[in-house]
GUVOZA-980947 format. One line per 3 residues: for each residue x, z, y of C-alpha. Coordinates in steps of 0.001 Angstrom, whole numbers, plus 524288, in hexadecimal, padded with zeros to 5 digits. Last residue first. Layout:
BEGIN
X/Z/Y | ...
This chain:
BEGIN
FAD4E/3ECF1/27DB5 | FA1B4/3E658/27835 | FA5A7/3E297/26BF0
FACBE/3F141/26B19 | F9F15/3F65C/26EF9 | F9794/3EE0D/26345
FA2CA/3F3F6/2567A | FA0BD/400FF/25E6B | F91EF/4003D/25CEC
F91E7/3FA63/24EEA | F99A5/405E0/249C8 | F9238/411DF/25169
F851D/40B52/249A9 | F8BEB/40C9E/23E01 | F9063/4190B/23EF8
F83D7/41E53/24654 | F7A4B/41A26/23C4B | F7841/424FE/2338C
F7B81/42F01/23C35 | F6F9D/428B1/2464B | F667D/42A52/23A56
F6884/43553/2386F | F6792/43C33/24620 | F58C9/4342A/24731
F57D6/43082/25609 | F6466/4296D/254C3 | F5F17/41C6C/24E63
F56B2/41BEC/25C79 | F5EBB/40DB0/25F89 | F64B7/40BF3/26BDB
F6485/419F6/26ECB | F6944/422B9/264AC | F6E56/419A0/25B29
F735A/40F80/26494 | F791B/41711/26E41 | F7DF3/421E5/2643D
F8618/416DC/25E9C | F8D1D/41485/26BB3 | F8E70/40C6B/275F5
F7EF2/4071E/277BC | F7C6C/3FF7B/28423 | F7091/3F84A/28132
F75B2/3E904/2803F | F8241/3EA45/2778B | F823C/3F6D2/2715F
F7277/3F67F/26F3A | F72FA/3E8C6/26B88 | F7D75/3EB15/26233
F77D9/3F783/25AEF | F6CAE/3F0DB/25ADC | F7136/3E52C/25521
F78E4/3EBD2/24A6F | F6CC9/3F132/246F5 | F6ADC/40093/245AD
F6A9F/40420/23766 | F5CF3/4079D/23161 | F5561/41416/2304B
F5A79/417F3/23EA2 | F4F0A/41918/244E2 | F4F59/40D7F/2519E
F591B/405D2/24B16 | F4FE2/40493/23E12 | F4790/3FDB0/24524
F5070/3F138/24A59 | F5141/3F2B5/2593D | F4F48/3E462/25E8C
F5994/3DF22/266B0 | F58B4/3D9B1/27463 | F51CC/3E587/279EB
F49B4/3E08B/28635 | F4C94/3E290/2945C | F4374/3ECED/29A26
F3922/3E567/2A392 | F3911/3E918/2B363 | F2A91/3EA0C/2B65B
F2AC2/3F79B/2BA39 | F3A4F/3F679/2BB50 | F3705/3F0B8/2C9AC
F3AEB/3FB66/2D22C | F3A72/3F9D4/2E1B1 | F4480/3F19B/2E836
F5173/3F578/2EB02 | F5C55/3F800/2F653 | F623E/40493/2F2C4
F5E5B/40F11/2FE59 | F65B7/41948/2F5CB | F598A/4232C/2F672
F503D/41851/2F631 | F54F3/412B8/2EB05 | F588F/41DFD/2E34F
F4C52/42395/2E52A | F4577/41755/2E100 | F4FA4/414CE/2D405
F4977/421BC/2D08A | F3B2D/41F7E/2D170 | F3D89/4124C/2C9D5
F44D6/418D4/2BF52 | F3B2A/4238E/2BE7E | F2FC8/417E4/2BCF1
F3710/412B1/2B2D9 | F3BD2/41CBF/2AD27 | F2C2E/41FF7/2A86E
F2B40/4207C/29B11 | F3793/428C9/297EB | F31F7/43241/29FFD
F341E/43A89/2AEBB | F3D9A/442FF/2AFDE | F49ED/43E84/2B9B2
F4F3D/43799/2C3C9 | F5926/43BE7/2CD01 | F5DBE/43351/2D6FF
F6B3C/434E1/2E036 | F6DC0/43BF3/2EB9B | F743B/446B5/2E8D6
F6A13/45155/2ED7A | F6101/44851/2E194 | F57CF/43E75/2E4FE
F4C22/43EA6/2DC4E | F4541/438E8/2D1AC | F3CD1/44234/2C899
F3496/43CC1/2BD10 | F279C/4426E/2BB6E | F26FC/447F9/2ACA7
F2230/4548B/2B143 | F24FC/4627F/2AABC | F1C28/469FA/2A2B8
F225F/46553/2959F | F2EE8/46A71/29C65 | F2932/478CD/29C3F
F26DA/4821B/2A4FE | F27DE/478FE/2B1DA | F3354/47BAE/2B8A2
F33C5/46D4E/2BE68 | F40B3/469E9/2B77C | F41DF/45AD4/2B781
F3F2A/456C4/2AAE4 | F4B54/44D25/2A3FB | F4507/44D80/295FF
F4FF0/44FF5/28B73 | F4F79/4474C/27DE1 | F4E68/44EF4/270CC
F4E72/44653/26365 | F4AE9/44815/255CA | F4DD6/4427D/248E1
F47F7/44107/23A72 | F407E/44B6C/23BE5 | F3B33/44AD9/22CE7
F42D1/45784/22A13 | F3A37/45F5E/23445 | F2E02/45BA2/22E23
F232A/4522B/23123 | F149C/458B7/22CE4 | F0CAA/4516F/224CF
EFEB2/44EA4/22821 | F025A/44D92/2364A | EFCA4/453D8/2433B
F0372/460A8/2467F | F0DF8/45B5D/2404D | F14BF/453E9/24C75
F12E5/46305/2557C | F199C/467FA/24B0A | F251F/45F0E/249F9
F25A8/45D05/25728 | F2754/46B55/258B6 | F3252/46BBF/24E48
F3A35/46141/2536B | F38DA/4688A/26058 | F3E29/47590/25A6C
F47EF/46D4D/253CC | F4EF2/46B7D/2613D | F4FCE/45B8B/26380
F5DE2/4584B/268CF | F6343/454D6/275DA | F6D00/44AAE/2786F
F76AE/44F08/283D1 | F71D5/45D47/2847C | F6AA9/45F91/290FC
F70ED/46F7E/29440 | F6668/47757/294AA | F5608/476E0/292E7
F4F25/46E19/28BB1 | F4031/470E8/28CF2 | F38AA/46D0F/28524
F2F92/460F1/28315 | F2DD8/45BFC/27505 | F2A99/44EBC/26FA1
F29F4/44836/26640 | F2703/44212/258E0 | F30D2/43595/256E6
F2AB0/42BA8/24B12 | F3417/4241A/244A2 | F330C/418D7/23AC6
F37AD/40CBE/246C1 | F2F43/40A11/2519B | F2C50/4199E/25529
F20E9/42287/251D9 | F1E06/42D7A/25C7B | F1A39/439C0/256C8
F1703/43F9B/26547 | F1582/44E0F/2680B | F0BE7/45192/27475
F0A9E/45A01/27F9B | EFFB8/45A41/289D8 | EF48C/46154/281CE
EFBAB/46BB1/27AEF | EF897/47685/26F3D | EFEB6/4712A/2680F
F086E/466B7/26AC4 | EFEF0/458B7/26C5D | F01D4/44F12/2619F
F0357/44090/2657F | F0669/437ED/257EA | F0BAF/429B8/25C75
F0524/41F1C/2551A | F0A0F/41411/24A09 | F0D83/42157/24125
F16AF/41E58/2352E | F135E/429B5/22AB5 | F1880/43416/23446
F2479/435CC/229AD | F24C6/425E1/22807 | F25CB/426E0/237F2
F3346/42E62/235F4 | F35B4/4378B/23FBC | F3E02/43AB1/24B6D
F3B01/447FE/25532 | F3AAC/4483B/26312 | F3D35/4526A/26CD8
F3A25/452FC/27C1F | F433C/45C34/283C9 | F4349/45FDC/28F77
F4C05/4603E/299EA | F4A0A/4676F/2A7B7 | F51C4/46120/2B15B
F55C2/46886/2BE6C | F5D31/45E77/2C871 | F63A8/463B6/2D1DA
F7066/46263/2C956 | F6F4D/4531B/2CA0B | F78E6/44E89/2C1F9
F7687/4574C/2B626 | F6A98/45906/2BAAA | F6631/44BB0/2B668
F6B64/44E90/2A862 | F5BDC/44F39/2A3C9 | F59DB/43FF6/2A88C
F654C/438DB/2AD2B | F5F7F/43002/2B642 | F6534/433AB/2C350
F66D6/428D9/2CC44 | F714A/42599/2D51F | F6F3C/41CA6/2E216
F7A84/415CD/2EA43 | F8386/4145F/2E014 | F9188/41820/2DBD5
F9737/41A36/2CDD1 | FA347/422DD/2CDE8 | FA850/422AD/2C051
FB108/42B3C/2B757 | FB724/42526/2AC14 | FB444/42E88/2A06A
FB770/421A0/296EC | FA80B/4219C/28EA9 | FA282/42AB3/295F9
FA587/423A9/2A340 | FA2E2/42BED/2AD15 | F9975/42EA0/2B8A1
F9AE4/43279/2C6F7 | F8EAC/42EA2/2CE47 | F89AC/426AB/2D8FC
F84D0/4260D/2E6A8 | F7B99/432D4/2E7E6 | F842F/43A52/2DF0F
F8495/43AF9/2D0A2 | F8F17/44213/2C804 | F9345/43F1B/2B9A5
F8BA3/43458/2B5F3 | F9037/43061/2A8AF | F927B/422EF/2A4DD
F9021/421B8/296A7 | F8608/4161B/29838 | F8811/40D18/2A47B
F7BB9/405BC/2A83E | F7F19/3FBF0/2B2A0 | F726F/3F581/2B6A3
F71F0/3E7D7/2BA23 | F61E7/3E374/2B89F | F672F/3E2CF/2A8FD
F6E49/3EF40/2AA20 | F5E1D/3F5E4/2AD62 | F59FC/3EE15/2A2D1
F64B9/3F3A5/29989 | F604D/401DE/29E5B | F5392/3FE31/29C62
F547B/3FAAE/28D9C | F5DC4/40663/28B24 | F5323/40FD6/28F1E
F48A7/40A3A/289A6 | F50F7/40987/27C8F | F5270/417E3/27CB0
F4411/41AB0/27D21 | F4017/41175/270C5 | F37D2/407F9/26D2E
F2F38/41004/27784 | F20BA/41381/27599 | F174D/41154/27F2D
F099E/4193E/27EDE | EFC21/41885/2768D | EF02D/421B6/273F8
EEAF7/424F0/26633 | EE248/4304D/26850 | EE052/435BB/25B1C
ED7A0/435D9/24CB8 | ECFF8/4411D/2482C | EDB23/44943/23F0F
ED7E6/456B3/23A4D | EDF44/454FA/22D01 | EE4F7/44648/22C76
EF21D/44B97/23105 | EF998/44054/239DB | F04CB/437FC/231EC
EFDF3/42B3C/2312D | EFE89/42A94/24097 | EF80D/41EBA/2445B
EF0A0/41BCC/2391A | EEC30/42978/2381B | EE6EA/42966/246AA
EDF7D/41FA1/243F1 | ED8AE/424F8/23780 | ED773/431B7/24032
ECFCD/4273F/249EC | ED66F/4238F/258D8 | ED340/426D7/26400
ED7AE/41D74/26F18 | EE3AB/41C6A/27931 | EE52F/41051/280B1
EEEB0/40564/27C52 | EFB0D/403E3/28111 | EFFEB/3F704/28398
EF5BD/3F02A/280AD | EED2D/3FA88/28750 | EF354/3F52D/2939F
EFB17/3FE40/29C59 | EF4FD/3FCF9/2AA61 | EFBA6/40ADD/2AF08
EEEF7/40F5D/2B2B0 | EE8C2/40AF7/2A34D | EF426/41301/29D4D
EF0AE/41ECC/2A602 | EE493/41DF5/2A2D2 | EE8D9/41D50/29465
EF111/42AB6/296C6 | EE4AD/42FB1/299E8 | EDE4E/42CC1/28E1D
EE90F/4329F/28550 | EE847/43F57/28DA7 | ED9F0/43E9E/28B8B
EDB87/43E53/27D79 | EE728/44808/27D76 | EE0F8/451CF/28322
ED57E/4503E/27ABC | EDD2D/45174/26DD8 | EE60C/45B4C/27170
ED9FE/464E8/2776E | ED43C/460FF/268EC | EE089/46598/2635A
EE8D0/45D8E/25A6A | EEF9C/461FD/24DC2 | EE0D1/460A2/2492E
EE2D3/45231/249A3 | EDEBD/44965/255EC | EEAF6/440F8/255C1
EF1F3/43CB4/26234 | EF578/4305E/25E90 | F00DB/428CE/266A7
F01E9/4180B/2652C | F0C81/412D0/26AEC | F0B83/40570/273FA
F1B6F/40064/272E6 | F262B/400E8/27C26 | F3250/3F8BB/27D79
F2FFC/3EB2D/27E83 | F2647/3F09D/2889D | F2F94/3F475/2911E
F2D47/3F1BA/29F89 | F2233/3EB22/2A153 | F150B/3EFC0/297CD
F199F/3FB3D/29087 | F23BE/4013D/29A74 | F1AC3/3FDD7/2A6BB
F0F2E/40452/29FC4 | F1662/40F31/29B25 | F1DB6/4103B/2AA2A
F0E23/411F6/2AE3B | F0969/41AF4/2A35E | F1577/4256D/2A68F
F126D/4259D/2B44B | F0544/42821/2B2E7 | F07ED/43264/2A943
F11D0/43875/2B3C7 | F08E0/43895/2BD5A | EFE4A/43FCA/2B5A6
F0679/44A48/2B271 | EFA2B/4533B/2AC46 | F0187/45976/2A149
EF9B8/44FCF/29759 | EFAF8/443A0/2A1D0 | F097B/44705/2A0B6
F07FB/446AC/29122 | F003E/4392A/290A6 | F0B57/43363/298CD
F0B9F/42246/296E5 | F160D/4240D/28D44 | F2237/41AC9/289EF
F257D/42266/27DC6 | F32CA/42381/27836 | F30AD/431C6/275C1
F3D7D/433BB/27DEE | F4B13/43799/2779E | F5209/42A7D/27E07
F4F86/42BDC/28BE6 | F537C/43A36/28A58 | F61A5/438DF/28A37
F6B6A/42C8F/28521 | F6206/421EC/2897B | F6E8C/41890/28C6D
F77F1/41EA4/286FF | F8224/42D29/28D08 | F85BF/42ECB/29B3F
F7DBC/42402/2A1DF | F7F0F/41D76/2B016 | F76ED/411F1/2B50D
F7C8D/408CB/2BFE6 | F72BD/40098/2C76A | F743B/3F5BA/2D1FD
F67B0/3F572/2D7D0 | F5CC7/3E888/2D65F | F515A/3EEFB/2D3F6
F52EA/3EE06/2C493 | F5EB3/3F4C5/2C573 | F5822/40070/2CBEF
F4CAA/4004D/2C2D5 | F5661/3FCF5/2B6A0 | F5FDA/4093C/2BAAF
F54F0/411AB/2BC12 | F4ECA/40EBA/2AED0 | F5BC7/41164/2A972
F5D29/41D36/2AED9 | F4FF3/422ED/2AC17 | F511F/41DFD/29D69
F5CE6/42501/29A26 | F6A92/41F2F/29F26 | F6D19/428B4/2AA4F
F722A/42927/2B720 | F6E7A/41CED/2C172 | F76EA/41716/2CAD2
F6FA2/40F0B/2D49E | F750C/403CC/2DF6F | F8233/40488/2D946
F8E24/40696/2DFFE | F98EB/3FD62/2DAE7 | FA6E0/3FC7A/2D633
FA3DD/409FD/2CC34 | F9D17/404B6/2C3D5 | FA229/3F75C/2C0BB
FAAF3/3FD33/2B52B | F9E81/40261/2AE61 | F96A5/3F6F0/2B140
FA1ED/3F082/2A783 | FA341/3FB30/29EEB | F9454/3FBDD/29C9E
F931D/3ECA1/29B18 | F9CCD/3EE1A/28F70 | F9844/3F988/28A54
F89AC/3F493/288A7 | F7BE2/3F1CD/28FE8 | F7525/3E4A9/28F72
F6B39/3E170/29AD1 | F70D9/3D69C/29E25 | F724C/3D532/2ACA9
F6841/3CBDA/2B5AE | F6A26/3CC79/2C565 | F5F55/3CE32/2CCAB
């Protein structure tokens, strides 16, 4: 197979841009999140000429407002979706130990046996802890990788999570899963493996209409209309999937997050898990990241209306993860000390289940009355194995000539620069040599791009003010180099 950098700018966009609309493509994919770029590397990587289509960036929806976990499914075994779980352990295992390991990392997560937990909670989530090790063990995960869950003392516990309440406490379940540098970065690190098997992946190209051969899209950037041809289409746009597709019925929901300091958690090394009250299968996370932050997450409800372009936490969820967070500290967080918060859109396919906590995390692929693919659900942890279902359909539908997937051994091409810390929270300037890697290798066009999802400067409002002007500056002074 033919070798192409992997690099992604303006100059290679405008010329794959240009050669769009000479050729059919083997595969045409829609969307830029993680489910479309995974497609477009499992279809490039067999061998098919591949075009990839995305309105906004690169990680622009959902992909990017995930608990940037890589989990093997403790919460599906919890509401009984044992398929799922077993799923979700296998694509860990092949994430951790093949695919991506430069970008995951063994996490511990405490669930503390304080009085804020019940007894019920405690057991439940001992066995559901256990379990989830089985599960480990069937996928052939080594313990070095992640190692199996064990009770831990109070004066454990303590050391893990400085911040928990002393009153009531008698030690935890400290259990392990995979914990992503960084959600957004996945997604940009497959997309420019996918261009480097020779896959065109155009950024502000809009898919207007699909059909069963192509689409009509359009240049954001000049309005030039474009009639791209191909002999399969795939659907990976996630909760605007009707929006093409008007059969389809997608229920979002929406999972909040909140942004705090670590000093204000007392700088935890472990995870806190904290059942709601009252509940057995549902959890809040305090999950500490690389660089001074801890995110505490999530919520599940429903998001009903129009999908709003970026969506925004409600401070009814800020407040529940704020409660549900204190239940087991010595010092409560406060409102004020939110430092940011974030809301990203789960694409569920509307079962009519009650509520869209109850609903499956199966991923659905399926041919659509038009003829091309629709894929959607499913997690962030396992686009892999959706990509692979997908690029199967589309296959045999099209009758492309291809072999069967190989992106389960397929390595993700390395970052060539190392992200200084203070790019990831904002307390320091972003580099000049991120900001120019990330304009000219991942794609970036705008100061958004690399504050919001090259870097995760944006996830704090302030901070992303603060550095915007400067950050805009250095972009447009790279882009005219390029142009």
């Amino acid at each position: 197979m033919t070798s192409h950098s992997p690099d992604l700018n303006v100059a290679r966009r405008d010329a794959e841009l240009r050669r769009t609309g000479d050729e059919t493509v083997d595969v045409l994919v829609i969307g830029g999140g993680i489910t479309g770029v995974g497609v477009a590397l499992d279809a490039a990587a067999r061998g098919l000429s591949v075009t990839l289509l995305e309105a906004e960036d690169l990680a622009f929806g959902t992909s990017r407002f995930s608990s940037k976990l890589v989990h093997g499914g403790l919460r599906y075994l919890a509401t009984g979706d044992v398929a799922t779980a077993k799923e979700s352990a296998v694509e860990r295992h092949l994430l951790m130990t093949r695919i991506a390991p430069h970008l995951i990392r063994p996490l511990g997560q405490l669930l503390p046996f304080t009085t804020g937990v019940t007894a019920r909670q405690r057991a439940a989530g001992t066995v559901g802890m256990a379990m989830g090790d089985l599960l480990r063990i069937r996928a052939r995960t080594p313990s070095r990788f992640l190692p199996p869950p064990r009770l831990v003392s109070a004066r454990t516990a303590q050391r893990l999570v400085p911040s928990l309440s002393r009153a009531g406490l008698r030690g935890g379940m400290l259990s392990y899963d995979g914990q992503l540098v960084d959600d957004a970065r996945l997604v940009v690190t497959v997309a420019r493996t996918a261009a480097s098997h020779g896959a065109r992946i155009l950024t502000r190209v809009r898919a207007l209409e699909l059909r069963r051969d192509g689409a009509i899209a359009q240049d954001v950037l000049t309005d030039e209309r474009l009639d791209i041809r191909a002999r399969a289409v795939v659907n990976a746009t996630g909760v605007w999937a009707g929006s093409l597709d008007e059969s389809i019925t997608v229920r979002p929901s929406r999972g909040t997050h909140i942004v705090l300091d670590a000093a204000d958690l007392r700088d935890p090394s472990a995870a806190l898990t904290i059942p709601h009250e009252g509940s057995i299968s549902r959890y809040v996370f305090a999950l500490p990241q690389q660089h001074g932050s801890v995110i505490v997450g999530l919520t599940d409800e429903d998001a009903p209306g129009p999908v709003p372009r970026v969506p925004v936490a409600t401070e009814g969820d800020i407040a529940f993860l704020l409660t549900n967070l204190n239940r087991v500290l010595s010092v409560p967080i406060t409102r004020n000390q939110v430092r940011g918060s974030f809301a990203g859109l789960r694409p569920l396919v509307d079962t009519g289940a009650t509520s869209t906590a109850d609903i499956s995390r199966r991923h659905l692929v399926a041919v659509s009355e038009k003829g091309f693919v629709n894929v959607l659900g499913g997690k962030l942890t396992t686009y892999r194995r959706m990509a692979e279902d997908a690029v199967d359909l589309a296959v045999e539908t099209a009758g492309l000539g291809a072999g069967p997937s190989n992106t389960a051994t397929l390595r993700l091409t390395d970052t060539a620069v190392a992200v200084p810390a203070g790019d990831s929270v904002g307390r320091g300037p972003v580099s000049r040599a991120t900001i120019e890697f990330a304009v000219r290798a991942e794609g970036a066009m705008t100061a958004d791009d690399v504050l919001d999802r090259r870097t995760r400067v944006g996830l704090v409002d302030a901070d992303r003010e603060r550095q915007r002007t400067a950050v805009e500056s250095t972009v447009a002074e790279i882009l005219a180099a390029l142009s």
